[in-house]
BALOBA-1460 file (C-alpha; in Angstrom, 3 decimals):
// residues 293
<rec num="1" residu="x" x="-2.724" y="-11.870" z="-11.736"/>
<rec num="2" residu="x" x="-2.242" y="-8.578" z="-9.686"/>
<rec num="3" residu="x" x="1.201" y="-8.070" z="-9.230"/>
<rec num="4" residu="x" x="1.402" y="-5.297" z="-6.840"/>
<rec num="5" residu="x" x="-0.054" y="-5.711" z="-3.855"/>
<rec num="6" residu="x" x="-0.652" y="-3.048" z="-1.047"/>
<rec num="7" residu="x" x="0.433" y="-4.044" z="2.321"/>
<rec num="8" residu="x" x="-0.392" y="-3.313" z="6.044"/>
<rec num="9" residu="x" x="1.207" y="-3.459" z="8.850"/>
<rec num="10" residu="x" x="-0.606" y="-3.805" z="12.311"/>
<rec num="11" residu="x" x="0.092" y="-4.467" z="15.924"/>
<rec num="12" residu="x" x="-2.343" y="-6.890" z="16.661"/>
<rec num="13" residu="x" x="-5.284" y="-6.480" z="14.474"/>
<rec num="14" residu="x" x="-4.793" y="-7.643" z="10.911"/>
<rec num="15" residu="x" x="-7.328" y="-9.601" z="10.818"/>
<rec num="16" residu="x" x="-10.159" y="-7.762" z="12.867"/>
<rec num="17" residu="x" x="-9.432" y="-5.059" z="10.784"/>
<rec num="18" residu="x" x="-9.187" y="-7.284" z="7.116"/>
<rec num="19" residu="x" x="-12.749" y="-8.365" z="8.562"/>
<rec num="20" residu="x" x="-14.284" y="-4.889" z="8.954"/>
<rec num="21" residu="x" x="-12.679" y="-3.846" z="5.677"/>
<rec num="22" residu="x" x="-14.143" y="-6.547" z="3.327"/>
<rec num="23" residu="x" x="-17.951" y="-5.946" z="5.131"/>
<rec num="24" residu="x" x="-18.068" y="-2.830" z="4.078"/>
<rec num="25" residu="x" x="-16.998" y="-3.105" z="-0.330"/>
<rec num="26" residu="x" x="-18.673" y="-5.037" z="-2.231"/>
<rec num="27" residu="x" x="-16.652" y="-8.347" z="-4.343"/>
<rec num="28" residu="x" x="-14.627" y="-8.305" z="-1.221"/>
<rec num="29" residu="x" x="-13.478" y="-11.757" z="1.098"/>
<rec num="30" residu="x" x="-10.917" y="-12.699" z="3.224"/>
<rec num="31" residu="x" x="-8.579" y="-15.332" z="0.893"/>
<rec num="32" residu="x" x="-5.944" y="-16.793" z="3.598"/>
<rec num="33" residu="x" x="-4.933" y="-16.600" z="6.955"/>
<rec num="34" residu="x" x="-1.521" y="-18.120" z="8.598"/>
<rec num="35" residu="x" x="0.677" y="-17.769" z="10.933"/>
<rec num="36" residu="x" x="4.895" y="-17.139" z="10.403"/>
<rec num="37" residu="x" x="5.992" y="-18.965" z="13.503"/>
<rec num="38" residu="x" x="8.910" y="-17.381" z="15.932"/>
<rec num="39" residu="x" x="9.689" y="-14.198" z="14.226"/>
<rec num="40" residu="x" x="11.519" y="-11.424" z="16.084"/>
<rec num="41" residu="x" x="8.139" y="-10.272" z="16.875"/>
<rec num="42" residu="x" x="6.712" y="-13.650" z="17.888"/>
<rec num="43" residu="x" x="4.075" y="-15.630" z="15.770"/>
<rec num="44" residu="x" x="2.898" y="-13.055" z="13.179"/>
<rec num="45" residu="x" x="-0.556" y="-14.013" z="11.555"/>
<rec num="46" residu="x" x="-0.863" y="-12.909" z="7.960"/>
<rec num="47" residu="x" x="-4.276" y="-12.052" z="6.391"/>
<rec num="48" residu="x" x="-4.710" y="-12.143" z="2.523"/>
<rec num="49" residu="x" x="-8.210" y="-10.244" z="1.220"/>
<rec num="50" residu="x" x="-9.894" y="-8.710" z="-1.439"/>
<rec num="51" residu="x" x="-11.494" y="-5.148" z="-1.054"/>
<rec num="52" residu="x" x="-13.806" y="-4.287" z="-4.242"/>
<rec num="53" residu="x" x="-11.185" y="-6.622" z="-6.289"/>
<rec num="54" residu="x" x="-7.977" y="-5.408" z="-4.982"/>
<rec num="55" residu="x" x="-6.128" y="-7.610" z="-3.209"/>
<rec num="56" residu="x" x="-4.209" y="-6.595" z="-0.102"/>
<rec num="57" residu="x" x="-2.110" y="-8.177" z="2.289"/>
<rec num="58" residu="x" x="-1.873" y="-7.515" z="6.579"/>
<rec num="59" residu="x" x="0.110" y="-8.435" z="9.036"/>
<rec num="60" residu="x" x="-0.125" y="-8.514" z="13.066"/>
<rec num="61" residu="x" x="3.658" y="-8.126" z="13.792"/>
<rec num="62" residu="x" x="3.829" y="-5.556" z="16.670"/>
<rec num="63" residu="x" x="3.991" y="-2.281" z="17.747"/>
<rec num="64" residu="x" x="6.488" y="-1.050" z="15.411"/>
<rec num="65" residu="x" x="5.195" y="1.414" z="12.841"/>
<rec num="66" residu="x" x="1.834" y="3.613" z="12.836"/>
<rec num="67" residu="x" x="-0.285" y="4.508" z="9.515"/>
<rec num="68" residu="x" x="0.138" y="8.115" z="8.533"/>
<rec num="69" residu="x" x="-1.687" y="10.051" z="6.681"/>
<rec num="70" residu="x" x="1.385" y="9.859" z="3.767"/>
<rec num="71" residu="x" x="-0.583" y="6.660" z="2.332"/>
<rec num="72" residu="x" x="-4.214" y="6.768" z="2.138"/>
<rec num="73" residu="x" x="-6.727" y="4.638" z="-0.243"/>
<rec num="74" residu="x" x="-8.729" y="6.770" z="-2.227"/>
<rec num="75" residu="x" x="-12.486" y="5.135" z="-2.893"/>
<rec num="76" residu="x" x="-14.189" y="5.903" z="-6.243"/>
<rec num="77" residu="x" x="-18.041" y="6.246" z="-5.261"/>
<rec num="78" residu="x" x="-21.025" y="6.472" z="-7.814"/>
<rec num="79" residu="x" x="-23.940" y="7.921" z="-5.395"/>
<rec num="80" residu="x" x="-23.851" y="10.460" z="-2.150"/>
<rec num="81" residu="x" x="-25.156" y="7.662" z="-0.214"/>
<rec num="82" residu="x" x="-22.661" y="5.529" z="-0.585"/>
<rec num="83" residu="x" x="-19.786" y="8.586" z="0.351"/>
<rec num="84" residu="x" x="-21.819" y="8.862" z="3.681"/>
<rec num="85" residu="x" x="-21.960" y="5.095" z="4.317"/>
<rec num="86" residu="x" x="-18.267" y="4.475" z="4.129"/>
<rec num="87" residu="x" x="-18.179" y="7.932" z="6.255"/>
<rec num="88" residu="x" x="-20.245" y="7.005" z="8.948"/>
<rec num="89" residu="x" x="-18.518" y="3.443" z="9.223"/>
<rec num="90" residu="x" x="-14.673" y="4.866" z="8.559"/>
<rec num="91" residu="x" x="-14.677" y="7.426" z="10.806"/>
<rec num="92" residu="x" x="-16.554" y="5.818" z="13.478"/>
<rec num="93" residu="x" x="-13.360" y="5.923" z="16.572"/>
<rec num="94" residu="x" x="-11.373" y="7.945" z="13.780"/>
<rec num="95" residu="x" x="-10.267" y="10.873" z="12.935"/>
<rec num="96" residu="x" x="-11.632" y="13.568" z="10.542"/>
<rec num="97" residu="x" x="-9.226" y="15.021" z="8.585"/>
<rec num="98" residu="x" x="-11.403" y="16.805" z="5.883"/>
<rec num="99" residu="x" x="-14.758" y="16.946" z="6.789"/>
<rec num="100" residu="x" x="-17.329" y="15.659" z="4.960"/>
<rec num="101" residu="x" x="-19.270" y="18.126" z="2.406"/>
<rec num="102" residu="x" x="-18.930" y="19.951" z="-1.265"/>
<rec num="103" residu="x" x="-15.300" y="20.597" z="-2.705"/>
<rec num="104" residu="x" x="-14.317" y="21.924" z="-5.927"/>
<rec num="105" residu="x" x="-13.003" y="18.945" z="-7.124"/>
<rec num="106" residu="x" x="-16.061" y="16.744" z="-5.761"/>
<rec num="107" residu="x" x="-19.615" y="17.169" z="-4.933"/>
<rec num="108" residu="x" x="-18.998" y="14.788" z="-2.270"/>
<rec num="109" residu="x" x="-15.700" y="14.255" z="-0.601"/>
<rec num="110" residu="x" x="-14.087" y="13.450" z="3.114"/>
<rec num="111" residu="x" x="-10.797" y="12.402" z="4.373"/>
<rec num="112" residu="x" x="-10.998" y="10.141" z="7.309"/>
<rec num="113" residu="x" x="-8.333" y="8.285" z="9.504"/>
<rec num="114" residu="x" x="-10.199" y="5.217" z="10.707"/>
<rec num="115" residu="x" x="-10.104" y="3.611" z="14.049"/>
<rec num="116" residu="x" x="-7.082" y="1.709" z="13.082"/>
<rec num="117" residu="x" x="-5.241" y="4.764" z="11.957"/>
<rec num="118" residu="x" x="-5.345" y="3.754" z="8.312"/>
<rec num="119" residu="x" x="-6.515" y="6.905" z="6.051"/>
<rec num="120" residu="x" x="-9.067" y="7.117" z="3.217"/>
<rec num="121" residu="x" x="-10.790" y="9.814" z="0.852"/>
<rec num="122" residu="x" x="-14.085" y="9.188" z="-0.292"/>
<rec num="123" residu="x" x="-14.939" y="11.096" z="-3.347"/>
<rec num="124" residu="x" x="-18.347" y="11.037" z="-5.749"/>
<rec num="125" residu="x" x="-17.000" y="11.102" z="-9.352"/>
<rec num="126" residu="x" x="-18.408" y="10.412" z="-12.817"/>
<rec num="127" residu="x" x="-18.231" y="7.731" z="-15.463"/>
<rec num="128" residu="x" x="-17.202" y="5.149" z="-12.725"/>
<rec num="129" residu="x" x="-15.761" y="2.493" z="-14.846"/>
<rec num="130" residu="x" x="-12.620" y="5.001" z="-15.761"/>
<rec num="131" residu="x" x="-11.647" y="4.213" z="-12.078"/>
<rec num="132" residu="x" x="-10.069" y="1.472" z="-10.256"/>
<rec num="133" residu="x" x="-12.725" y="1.084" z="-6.946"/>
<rec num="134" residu="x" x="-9.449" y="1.531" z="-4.446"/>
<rec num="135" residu="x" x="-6.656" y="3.096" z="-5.621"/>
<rec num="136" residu="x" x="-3.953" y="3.617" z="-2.718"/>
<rec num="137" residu="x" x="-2.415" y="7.519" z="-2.811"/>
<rec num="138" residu="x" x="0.705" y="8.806" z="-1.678"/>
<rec num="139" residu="x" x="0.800" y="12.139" z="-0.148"/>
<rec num="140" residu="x" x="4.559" y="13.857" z="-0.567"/>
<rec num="141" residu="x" x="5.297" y="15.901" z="2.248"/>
<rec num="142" residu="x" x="8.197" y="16.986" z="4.190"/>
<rec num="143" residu="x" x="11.534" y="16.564" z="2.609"/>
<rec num="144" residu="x" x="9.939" y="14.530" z="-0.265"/>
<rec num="145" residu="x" x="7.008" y="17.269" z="-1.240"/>
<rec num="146" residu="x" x="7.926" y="18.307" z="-4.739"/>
<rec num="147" residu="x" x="9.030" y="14.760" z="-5.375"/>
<rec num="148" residu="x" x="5.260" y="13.336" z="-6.329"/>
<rec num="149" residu="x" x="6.283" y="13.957" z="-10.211"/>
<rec num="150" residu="x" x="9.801" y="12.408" z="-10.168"/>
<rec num="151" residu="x" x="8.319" y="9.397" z="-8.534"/>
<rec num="152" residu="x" x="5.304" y="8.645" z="-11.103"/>
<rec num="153" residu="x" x="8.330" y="9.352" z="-13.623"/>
<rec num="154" residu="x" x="10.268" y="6.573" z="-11.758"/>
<rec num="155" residu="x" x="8.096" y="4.068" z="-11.593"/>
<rec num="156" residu="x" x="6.839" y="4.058" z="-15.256"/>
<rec num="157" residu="x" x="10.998" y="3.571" z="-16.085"/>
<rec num="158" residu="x" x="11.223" y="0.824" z="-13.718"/>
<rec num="159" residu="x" x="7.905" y="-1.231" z="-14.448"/>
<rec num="160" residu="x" x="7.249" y="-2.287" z="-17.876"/>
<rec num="161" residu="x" x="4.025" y="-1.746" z="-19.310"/>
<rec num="162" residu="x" x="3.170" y="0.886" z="-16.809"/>
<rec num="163" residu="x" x="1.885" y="4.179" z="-17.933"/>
<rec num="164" residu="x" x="1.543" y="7.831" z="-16.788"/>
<rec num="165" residu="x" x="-1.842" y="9.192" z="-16.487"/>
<rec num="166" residu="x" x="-3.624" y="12.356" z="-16.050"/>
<rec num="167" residu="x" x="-1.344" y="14.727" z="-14.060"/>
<rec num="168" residu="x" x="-2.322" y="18.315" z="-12.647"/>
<rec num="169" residu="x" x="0.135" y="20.810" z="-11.607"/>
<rec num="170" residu="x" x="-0.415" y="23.609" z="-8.639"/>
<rec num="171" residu="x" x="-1.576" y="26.952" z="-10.095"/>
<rec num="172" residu="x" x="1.342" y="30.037" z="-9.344"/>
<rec num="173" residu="x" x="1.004" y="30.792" z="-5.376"/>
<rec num="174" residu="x" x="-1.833" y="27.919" z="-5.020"/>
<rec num="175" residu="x" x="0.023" y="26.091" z="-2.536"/>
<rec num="176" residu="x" x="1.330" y="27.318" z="1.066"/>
<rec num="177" residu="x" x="4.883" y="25.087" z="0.386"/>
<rec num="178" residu="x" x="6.307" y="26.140" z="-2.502"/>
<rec num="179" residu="x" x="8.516" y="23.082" z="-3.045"/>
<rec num="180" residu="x" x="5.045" y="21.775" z="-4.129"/>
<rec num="181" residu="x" x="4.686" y="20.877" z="-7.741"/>
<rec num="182" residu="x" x="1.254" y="18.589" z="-8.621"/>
<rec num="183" residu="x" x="-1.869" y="18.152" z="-6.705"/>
<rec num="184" residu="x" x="-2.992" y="15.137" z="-8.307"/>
<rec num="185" residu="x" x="-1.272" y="12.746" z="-10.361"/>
<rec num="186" residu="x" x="-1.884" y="9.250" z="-11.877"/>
<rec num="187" residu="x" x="-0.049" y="6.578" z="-12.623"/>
<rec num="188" residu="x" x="-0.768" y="2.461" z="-13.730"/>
<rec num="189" residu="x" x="1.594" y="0.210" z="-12.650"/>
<rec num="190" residu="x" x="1.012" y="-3.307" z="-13.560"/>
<rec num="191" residu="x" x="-2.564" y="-2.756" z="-14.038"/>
<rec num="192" residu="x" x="-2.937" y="-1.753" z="-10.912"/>
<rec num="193" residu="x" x="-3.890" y="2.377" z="-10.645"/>
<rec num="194" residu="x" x="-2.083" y="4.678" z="-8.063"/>
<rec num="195" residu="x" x="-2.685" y="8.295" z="-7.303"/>
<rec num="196" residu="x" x="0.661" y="10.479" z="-6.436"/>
<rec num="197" residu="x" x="0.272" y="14.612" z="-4.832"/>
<rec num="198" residu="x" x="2.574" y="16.848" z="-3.451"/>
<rec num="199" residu="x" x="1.487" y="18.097" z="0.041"/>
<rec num="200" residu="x" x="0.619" y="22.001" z="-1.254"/>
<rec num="201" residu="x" x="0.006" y="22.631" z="2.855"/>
<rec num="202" residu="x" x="2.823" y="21.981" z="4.642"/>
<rec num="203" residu="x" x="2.346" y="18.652" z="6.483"/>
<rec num="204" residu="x" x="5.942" y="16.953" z="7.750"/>
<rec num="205" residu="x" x="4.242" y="13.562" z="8.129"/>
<rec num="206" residu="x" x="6.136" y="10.783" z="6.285"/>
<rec num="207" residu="x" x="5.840" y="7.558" z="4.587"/>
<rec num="208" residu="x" x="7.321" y="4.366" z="6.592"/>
<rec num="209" residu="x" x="6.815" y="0.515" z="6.863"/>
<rec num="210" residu="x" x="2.806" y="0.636" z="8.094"/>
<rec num="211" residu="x" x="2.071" y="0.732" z="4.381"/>
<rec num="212" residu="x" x="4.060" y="-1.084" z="1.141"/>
<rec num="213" residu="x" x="3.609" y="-2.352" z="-1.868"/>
<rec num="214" residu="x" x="4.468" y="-6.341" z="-2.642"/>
<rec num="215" residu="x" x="6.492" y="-6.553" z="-6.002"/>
<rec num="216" residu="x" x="5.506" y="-10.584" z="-6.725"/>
<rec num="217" residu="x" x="8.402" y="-11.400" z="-8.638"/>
<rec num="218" residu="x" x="8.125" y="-15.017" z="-10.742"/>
<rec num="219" residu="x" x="12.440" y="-15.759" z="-11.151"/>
<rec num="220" residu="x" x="15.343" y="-14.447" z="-9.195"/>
<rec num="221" residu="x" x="16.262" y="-12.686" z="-12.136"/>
<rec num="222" residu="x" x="12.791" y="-10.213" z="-11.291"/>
<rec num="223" residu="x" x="13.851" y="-10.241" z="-7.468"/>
<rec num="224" residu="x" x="17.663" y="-8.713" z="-8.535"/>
<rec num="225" residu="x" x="16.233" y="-6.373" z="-10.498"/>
<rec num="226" residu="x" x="13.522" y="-4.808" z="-8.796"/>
<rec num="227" residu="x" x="15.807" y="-4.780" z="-5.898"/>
<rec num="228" residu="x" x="18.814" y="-2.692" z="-7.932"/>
<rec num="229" residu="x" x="15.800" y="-0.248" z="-8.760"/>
<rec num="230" residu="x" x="14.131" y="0.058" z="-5.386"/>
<rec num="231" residu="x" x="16.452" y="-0.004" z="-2.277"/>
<rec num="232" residu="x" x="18.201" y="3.177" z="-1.833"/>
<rec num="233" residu="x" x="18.314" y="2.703" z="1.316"/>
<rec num="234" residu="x" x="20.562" y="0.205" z="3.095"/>
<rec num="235" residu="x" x="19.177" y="-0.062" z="6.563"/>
<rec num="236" residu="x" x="16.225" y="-0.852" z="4.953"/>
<rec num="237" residu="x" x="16.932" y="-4.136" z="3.720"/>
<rec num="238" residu="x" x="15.397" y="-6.812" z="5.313"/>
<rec num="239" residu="x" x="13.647" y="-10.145" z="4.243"/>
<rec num="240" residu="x" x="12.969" y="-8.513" z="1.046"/>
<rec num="241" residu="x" x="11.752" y="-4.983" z="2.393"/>
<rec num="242" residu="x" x="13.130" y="-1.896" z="0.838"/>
<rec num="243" residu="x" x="12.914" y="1.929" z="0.691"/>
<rec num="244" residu="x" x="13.026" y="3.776" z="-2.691"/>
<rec num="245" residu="x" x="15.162" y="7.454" z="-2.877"/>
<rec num="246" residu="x" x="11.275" y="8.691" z="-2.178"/>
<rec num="247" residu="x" x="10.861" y="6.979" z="0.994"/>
<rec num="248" residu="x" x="8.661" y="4.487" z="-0.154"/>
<rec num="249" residu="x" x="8.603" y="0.796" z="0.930"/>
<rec num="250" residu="x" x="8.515" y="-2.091" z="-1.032"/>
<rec num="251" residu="x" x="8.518" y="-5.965" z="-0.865"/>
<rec num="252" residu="x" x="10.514" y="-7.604" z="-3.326"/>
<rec num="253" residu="x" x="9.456" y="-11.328" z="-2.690"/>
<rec num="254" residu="x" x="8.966" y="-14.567" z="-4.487"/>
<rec num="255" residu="x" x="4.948" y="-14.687" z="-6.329"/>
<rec num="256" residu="x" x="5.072" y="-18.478" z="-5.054"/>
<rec num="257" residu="x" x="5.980" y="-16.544" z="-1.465"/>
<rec num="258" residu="x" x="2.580" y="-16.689" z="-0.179"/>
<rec num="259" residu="x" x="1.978" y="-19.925" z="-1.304"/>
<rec num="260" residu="x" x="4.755" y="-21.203" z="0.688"/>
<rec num="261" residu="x" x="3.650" y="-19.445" z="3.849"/>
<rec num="262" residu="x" x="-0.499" y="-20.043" z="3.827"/>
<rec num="263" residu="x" x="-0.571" y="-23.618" z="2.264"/>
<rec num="264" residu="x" x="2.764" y="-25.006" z="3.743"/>
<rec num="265" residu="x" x="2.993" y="-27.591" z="6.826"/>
<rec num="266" residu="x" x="3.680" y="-26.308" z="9.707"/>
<rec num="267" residu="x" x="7.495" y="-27.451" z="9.152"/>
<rec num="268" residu="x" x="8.116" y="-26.297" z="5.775"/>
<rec num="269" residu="x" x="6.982" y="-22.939" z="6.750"/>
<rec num="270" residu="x" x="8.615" y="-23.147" z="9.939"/>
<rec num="271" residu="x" x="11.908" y="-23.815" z="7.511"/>
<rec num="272" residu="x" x="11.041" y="-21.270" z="4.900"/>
<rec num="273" residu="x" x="10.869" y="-18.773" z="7.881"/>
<rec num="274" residu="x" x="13.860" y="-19.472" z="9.395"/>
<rec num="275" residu="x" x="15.439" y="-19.619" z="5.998"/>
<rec num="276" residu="x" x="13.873" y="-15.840" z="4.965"/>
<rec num="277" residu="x" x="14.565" y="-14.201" z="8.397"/>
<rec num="278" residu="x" x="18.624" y="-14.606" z="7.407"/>
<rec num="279" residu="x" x="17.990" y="-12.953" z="4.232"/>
<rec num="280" residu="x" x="18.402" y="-9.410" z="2.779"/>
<rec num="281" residu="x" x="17.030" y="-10.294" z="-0.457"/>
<rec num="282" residu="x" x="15.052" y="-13.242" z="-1.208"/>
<rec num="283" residu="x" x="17.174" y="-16.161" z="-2.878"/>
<rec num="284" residu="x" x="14.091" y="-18.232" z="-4.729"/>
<rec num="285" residu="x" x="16.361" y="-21.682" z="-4.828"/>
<rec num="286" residu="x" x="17.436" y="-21.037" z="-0.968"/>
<rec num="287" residu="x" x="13.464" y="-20.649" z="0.113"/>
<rec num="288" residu="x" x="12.871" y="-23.997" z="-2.094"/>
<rec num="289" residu="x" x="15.361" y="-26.060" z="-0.307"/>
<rec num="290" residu="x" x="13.924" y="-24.903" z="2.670"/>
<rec num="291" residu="x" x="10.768" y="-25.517" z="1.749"/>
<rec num="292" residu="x" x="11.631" y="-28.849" z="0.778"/>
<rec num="293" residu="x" x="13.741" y="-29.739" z="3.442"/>
């Protein structure tokens, strides 16, 4: 079972988006959709779907945080046509941000914010089945650029069987900021493959709550622990949302969370919702008497 689980965070269009997403990858569906009742920003709806066997998770919860490009999902492709279909469909009402041609590191390559803000790079590689299809990447840039290394090197000590992949460093004077240490770095966390950079150009754009990663923990005794590794940040906390010393957000919730929330009655999640909403971190037993009235 993935275990990690990329998140997104929209106004209103979670599941418009979800929709356009999964028509455009292959082994891709929409799994649930639900609604948390009477949040502070009214009735959310929550979208669980699949994009080329990743799962993800959206949310329509209001107007409070924008997609930058500090988070983008980088797609593996195995043909040029299929780098200019997802072009011509992702940056359709988006944003170019590098412009589709020939780079050194890919015949094929372009960096597009799509209509819904979200960024992706599109990149023709070889031997295809080295690569996870989507693998989200996290761009280091303002106070956090030279941090990309220190992070991969963080998460491997905090997630068991994770492992450090290929890493590539900045050649002497390559990049414009010189706080800038690696332009392309790997790492496998839970089976589930993530790309970490330093910003080499001098972007100030940063990471915030548009984009996080789900920790599905299966005791309390996971929940504690993940969140004693992950909040650093105190005015972060909030119904099991945290922000790591790199400025990255997290989820520590319950694996049985989503189960609660998309296959509940209306009361128990109506319960479980009021129950989470008091919480900082998630208290499994709490959510189950809630749950179970």
């Amino acid at each position: 079972m993935q275990k990690i689980i990329p998140h997104l965070w929209f106004d209103k269009e979670a599941a418009q988006a979800a929709q356009w997403y999964v028509s455009l990858f292959e082994n891709s569906r929409i799994i649930n959709v639900a609604t948390i009742p009477d949040t502070p920003s009214g009735d959310a709806e929550l979208i669980d779907f699949q994009l080329a066997n990743l799962r993800f998770s959206a949310i329509s919860a209001g107007p409070y945080f924008t997609f930058t490009p500090s988070v983008s999902l980088m797609v593996a492709c195995d043909t040029i046509e299929e780098v200019n279909r997802l072009h011509a469909n992702l940056s359709s009402g988006g944003t170019e941000l590098m412009a589709l041609g020939e780079y050194p590191f890919s015949k094929r390559y372009a960096w597009v914010q799509d209509r819904y803000g979200l960024s992706w790079q599109l990149m023709l590689v070889e031997n295809m089945e080295e690569y996870q299809k989507i693998r989200p990447t996290l761009l280091f840039a303002g106070d956090a650029c030279g941090k990309a290394e220190d992070a991969i090197d963080y998460y491997v000590s905090t997630f068991e069987e994770s492992k450090k992949g290929f890493i590539n460093h900045y050649a002497a004077e390559e990049a414009m900021d010189a706080r800038a240490k690696i332009n392309y770095g790997e790492v496998n966390i839970w089976e589930t493959q993530l790309i970490a950079m330093d910003h080499g150009f001098g972007g100030d754009f940063t990471f915030n709550e548009a984009f996080s990663f789900m920790v599905l923990c299966e005791n309390q005794e996971e929940i504690d622990y993940f969140w004693h590794k992950l909040s650093f940040v105190s005015e972060a906390e909030q119904c099991g949302w945290v922000k790591d010393q790199f400025g990255v957000s997290w989820q520590i919730v319950p694996a049985s969370m989503n189960e609660m929330l998309m296959k509940g009655t209306k009361e128990e999640v109506k319960r479980v919702t009021e129950a989470f909403l008091k919480m900082k971190k998630f208290d499994i037993a709490t959510l189950e008497k809630a749950r179970l009235g």
